[in-house]
DOKOL-632684 format. One record per residue: x, z, y of N, C-alpha, C, O in turn. Coordinates in Angstrom, 1 decimal, padded with zeros to 4 digits. Example, Ala and Ser with C-alpha at 12.3 -4.5 7.8 and 13.67 -1.06 7.14 Angstrom:
@npx = 013.2; npz = 007.8; npy = -005.7; capx = 012.3; capz = 007.8; capy = -004.5; cpx = 013.2; cpz = 007.8; cpy = -003.3; opx = 014.2; opz = 008.5; opy = -003.3 .
@npx = 012.8; npz = 007.1; npy = -002.2; capx = 013.7; capz = 007.1; capy = -001.1; cpx = 012.9; cpz = 007.9; cpy = 000.0; opx = 013.4; opz = 008.0; opy = 001.1 .
// end
This chain:
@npx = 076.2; npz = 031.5; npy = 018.3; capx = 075.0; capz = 031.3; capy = 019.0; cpx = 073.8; cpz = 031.9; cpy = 018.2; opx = 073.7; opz = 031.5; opy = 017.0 .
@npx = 072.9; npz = 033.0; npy = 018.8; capx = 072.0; capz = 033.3; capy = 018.2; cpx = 071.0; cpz = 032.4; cpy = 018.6; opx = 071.1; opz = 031.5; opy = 019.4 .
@npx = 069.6; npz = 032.6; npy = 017.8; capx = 068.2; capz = 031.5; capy = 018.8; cpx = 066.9; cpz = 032.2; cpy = 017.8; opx = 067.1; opz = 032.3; opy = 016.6 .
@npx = 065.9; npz = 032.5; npy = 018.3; capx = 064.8; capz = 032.9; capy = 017.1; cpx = 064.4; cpz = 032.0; cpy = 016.9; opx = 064.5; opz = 031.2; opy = 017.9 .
@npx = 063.4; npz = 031.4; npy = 015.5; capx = 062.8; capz = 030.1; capy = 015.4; cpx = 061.5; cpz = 031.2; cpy = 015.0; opx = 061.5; opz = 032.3; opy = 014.4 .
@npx = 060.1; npz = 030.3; npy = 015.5; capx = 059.0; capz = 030.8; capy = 015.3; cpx = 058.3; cpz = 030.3; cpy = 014.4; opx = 057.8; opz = 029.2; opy = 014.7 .
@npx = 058.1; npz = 030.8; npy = 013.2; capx = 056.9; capz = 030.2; capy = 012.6; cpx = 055.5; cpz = 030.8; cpy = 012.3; opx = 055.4; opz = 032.0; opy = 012.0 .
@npx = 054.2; npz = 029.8; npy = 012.2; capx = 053.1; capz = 030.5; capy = 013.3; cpx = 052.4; cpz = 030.2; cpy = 011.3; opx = 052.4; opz = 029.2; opy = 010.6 .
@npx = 051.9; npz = 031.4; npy = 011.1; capx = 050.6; capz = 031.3; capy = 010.2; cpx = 049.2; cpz = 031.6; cpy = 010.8; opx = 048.9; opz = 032.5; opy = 011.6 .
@npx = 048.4; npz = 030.4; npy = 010.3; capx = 047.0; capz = 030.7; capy = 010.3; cpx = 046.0; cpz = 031.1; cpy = 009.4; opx = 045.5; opz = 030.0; opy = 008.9 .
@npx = 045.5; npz = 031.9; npy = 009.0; capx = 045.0; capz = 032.7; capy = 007.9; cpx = 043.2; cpz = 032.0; cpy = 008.0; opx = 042.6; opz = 032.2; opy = 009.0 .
@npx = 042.7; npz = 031.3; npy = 006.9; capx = 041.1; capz = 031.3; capy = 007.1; cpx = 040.6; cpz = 031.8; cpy = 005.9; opx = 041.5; opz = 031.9; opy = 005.0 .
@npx = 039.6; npz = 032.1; npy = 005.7; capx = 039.4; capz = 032.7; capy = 004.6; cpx = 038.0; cpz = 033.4; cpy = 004.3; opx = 037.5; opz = 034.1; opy = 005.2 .
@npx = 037.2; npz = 033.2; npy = 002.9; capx = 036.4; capz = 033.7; capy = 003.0; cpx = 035.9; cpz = 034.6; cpy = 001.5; opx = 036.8; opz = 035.3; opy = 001.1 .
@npx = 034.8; npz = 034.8; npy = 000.9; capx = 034.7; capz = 036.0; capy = 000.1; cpx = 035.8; cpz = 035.2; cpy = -001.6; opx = 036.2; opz = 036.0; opy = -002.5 .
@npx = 035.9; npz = 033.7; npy = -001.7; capx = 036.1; capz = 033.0; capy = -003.0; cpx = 037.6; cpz = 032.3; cpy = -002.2; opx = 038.6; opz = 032.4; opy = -002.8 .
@npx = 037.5; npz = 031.8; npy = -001.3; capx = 038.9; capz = 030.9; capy = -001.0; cpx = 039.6; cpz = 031.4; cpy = 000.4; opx = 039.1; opz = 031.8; opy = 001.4 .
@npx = 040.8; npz = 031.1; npy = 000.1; capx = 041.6; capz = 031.2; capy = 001.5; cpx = 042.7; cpz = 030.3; cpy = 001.7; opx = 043.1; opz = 029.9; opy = 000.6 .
@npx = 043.2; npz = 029.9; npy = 002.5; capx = 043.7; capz = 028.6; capy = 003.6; cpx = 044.5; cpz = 029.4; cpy = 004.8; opx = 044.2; opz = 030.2; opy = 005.7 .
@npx = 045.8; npz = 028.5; npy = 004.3; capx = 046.8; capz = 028.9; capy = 005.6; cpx = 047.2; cpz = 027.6; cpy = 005.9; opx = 047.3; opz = 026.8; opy = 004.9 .
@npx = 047.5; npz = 027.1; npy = 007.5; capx = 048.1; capz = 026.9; capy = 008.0; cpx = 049.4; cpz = 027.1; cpy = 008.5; opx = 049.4; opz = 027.8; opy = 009.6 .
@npx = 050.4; npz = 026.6; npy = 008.1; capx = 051.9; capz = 026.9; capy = 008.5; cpx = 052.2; cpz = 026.1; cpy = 009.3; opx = 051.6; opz = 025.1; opy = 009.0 .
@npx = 053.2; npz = 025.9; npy = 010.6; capx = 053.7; capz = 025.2; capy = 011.5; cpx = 054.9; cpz = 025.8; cpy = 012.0; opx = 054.8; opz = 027.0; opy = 012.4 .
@npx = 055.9; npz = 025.3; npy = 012.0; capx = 057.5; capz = 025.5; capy = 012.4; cpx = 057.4; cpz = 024.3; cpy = 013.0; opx = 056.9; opz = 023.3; opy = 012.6 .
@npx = 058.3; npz = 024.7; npy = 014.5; capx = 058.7; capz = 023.5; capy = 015.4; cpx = 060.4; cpz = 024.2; cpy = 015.5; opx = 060.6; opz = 025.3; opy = 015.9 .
@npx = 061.5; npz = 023.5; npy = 015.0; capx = 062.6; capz = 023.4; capy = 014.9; cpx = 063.6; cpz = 022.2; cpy = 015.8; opx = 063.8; opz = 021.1; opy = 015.3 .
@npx = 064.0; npz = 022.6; npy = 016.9; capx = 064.7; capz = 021.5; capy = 017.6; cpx = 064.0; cpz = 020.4; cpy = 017.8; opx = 064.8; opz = 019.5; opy = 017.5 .
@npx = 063.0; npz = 020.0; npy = 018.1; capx = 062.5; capz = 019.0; capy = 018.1; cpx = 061.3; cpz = 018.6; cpy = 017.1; opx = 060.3; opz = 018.1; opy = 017.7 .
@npx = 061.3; npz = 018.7; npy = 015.8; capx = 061.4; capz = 018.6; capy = 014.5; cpx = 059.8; cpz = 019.3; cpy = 014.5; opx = 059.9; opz = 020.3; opy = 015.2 .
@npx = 058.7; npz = 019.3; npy = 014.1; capx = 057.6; capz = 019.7; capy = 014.0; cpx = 057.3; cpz = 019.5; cpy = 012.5; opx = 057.3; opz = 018.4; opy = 012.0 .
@npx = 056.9; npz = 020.5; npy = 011.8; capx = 056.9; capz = 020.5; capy = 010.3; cpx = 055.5; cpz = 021.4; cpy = 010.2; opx = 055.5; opz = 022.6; opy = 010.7 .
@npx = 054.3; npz = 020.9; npy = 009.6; capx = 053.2; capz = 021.3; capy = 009.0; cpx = 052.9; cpz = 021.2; cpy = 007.4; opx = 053.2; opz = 020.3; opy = 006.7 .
@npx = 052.3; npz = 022.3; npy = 006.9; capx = 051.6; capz = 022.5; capy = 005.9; cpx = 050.3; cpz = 023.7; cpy = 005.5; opx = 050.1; opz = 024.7; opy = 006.1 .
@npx = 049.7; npz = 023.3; npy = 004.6; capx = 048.7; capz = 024.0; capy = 004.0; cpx = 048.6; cpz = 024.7; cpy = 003.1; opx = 048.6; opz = 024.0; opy = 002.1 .
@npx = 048.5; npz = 026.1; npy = 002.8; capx = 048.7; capz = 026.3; capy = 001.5; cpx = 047.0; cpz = 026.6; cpy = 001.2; opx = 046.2; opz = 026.6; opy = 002.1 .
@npx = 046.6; npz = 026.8; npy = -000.4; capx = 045.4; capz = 027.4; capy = -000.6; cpx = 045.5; cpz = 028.1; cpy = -001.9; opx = 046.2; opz = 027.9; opy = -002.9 .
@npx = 044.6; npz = 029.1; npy = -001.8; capx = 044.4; capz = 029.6; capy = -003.1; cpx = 042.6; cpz = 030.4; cpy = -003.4; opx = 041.9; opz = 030.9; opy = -002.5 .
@npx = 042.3; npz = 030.2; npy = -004.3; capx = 040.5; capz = 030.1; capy = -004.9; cpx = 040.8; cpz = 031.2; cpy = -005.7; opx = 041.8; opz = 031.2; opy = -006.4 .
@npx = 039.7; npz = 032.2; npy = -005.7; capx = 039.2; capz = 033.0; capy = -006.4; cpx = 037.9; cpz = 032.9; cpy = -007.5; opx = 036.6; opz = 032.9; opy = -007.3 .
@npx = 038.7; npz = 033.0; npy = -008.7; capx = 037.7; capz = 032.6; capy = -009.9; cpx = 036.6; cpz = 033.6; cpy = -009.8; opx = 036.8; opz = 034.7; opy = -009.5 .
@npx = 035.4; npz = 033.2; npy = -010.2; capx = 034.4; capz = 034.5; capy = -009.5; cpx = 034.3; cpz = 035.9; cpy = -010.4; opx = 034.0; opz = 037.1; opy = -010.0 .
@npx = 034.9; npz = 035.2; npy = -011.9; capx = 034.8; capz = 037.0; capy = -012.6; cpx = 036.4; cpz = 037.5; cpy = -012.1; opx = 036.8; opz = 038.5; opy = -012.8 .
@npx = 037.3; npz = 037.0; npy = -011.2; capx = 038.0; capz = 037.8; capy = -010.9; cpx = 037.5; cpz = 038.9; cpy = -010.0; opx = 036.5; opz = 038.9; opy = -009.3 .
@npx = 038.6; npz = 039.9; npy = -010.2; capx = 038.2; capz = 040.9; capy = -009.0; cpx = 038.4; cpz = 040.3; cpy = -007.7; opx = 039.0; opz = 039.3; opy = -007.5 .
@npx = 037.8; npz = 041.1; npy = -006.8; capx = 037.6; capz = 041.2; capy = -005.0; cpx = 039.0; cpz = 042.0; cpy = -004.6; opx = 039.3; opz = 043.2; opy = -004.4 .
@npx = 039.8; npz = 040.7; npy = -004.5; capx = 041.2; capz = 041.6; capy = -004.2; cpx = 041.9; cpz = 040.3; cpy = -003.2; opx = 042.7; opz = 039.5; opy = -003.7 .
@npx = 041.5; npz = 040.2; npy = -001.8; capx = 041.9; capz = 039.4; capy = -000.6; cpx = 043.4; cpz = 039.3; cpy = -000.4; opx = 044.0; opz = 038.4; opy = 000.1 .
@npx = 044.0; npz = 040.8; npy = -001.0; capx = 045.7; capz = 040.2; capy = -000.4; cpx = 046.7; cpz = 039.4; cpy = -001.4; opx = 047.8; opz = 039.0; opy = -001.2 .
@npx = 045.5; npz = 039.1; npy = -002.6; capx = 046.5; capz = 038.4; capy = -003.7; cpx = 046.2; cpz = 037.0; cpy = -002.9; opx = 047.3; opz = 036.4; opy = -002.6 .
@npx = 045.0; npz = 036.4; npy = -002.5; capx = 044.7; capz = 035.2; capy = -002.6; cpx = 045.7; cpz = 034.8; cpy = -001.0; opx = 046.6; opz = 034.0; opy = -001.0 .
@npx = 045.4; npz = 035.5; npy = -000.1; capx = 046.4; capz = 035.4; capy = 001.7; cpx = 048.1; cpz = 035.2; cpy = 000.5; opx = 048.3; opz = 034.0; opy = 000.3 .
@npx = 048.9; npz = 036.1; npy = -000.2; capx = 050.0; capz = 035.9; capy = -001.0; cpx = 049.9; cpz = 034.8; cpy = -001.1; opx = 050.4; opz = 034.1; opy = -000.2 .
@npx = 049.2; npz = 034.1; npy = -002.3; capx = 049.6; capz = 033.2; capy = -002.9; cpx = 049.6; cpz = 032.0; cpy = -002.0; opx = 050.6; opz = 031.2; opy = -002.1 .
@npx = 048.4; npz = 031.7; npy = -000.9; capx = 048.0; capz = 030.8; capy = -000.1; cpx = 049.4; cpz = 030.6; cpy = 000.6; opx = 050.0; opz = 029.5; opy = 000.5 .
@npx = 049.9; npz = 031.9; npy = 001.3; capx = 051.0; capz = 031.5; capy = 002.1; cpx = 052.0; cpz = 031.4; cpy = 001.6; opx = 052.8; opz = 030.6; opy = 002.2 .
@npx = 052.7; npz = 032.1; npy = 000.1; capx = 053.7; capz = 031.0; capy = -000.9; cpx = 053.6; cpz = 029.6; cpy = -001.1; opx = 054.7; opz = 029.0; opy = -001.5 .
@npx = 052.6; npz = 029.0; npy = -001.0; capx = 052.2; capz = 027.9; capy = -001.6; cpx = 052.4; cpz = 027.0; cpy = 000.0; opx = 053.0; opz = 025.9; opy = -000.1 .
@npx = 052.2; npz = 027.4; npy = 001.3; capx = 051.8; capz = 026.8; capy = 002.2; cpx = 053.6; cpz = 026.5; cpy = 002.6; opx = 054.1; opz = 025.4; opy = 002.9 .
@npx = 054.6; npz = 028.0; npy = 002.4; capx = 055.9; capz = 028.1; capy = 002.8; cpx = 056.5; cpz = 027.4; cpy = 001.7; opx = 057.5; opz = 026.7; opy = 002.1 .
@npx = 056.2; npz = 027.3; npy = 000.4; capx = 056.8; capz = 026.4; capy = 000.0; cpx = 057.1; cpz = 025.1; cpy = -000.2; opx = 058.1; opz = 024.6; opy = -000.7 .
@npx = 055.3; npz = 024.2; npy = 000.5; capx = 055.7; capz = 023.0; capy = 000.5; cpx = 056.5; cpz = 022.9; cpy = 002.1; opx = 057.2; opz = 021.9; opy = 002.0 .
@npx = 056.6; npz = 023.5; npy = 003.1; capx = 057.3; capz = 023.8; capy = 004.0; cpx = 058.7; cpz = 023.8; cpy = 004.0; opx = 059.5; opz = 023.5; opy = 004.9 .
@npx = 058.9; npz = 024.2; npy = 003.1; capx = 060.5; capz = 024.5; capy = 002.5; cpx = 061.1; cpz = 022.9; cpy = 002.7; opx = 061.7; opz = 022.3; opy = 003.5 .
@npx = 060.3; npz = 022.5; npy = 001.2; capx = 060.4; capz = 021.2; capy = 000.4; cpx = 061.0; cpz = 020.1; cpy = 002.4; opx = 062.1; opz = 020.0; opy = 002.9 .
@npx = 059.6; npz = 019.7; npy = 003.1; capx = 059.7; capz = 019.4; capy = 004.3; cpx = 060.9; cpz = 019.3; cpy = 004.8; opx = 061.4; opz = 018.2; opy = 005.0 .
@npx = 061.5; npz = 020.5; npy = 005.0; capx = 062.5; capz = 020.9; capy = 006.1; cpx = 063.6; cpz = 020.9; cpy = 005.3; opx = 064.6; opz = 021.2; opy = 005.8 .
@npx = 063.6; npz = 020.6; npy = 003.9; capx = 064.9; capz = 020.6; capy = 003.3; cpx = 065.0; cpz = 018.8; cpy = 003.8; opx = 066.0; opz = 018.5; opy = 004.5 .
@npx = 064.2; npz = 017.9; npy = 003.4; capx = 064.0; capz = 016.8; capy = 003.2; cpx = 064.6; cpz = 016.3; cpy = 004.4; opx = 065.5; opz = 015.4; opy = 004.5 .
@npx = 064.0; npz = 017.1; npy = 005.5; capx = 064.3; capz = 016.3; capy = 007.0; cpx = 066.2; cpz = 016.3; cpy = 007.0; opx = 066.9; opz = 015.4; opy = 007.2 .
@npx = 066.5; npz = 017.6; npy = 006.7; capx = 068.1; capz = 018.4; capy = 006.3; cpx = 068.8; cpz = 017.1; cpy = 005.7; opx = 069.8; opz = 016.6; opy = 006.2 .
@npx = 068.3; npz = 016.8; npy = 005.0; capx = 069.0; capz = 015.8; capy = 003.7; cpx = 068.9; cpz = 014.2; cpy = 004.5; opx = 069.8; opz = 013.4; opy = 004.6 .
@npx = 068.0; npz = 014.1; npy = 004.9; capx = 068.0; capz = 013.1; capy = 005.4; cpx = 069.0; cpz = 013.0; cpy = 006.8; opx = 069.9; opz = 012.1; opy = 006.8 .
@npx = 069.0; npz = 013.7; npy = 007.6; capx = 070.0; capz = 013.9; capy = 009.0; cpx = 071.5; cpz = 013.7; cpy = 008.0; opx = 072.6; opz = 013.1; opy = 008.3 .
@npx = 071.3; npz = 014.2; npy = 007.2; capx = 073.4; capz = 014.6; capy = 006.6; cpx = 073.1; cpz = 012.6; cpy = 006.1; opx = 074.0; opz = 011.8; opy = 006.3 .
@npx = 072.2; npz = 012.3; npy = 005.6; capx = 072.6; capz = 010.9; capy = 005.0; cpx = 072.9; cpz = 009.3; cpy = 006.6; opx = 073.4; opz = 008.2; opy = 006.7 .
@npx = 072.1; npz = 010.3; npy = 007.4; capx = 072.2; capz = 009.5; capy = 008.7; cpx = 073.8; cpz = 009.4; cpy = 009.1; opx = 074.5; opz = 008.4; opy = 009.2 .
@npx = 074.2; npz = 010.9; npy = 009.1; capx = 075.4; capz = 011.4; capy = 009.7; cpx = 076.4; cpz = 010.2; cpy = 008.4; opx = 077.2; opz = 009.7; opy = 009.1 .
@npx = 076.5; npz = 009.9; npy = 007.7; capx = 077.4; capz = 009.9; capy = 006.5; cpx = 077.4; cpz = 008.3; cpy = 006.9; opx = 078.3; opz = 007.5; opy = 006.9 .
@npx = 076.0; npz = 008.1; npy = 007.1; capx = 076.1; capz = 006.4; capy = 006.8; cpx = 076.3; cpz = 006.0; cpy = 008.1; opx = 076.0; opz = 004.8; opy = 008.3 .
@npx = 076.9; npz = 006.7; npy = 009.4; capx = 077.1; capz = 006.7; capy = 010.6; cpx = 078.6; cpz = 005.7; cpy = 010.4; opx = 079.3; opz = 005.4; opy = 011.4 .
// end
């Protein structure tokens, strides 16, 4: 069985900070997070590092989430 799962980024962002929104809806299962990342001011003017890091940071507490939910269903299944 193939099936695509969608996951939707929201990019906000301005000349010092940027903010993603992440959202995966999985079988039922609705999983949100935020990532962010801030531009120190004597750094350079360079937008695709901060969008990078923001949406590592947003997929990774995302990960963490969707492993959790994972771990928890197998401990349901077990103590069944």
């Amino acid at each position: 069985m193939e099936r695509d799962v969608t996951l939707r980024l929201h990019l906000d962002e301005d000349d010092n900070n940027t903010m993603v929104h992440a959202v995966l809806d999985l079988r039922g299962d609705h999983f949100e997070s935020i990532g962010r990342a801030r531009r120190k001011p004597t750094d350079p003017q360079m937008p695709v590092i901060g969008e990078e890091l923001a949406i590592a940071r947003a997929l990774q507490d995302l990960t963490a989430q969707v492993m959790e939910a994972a771990q928890s269903k197998i401990h349901e299944f077990l103590d069944a």
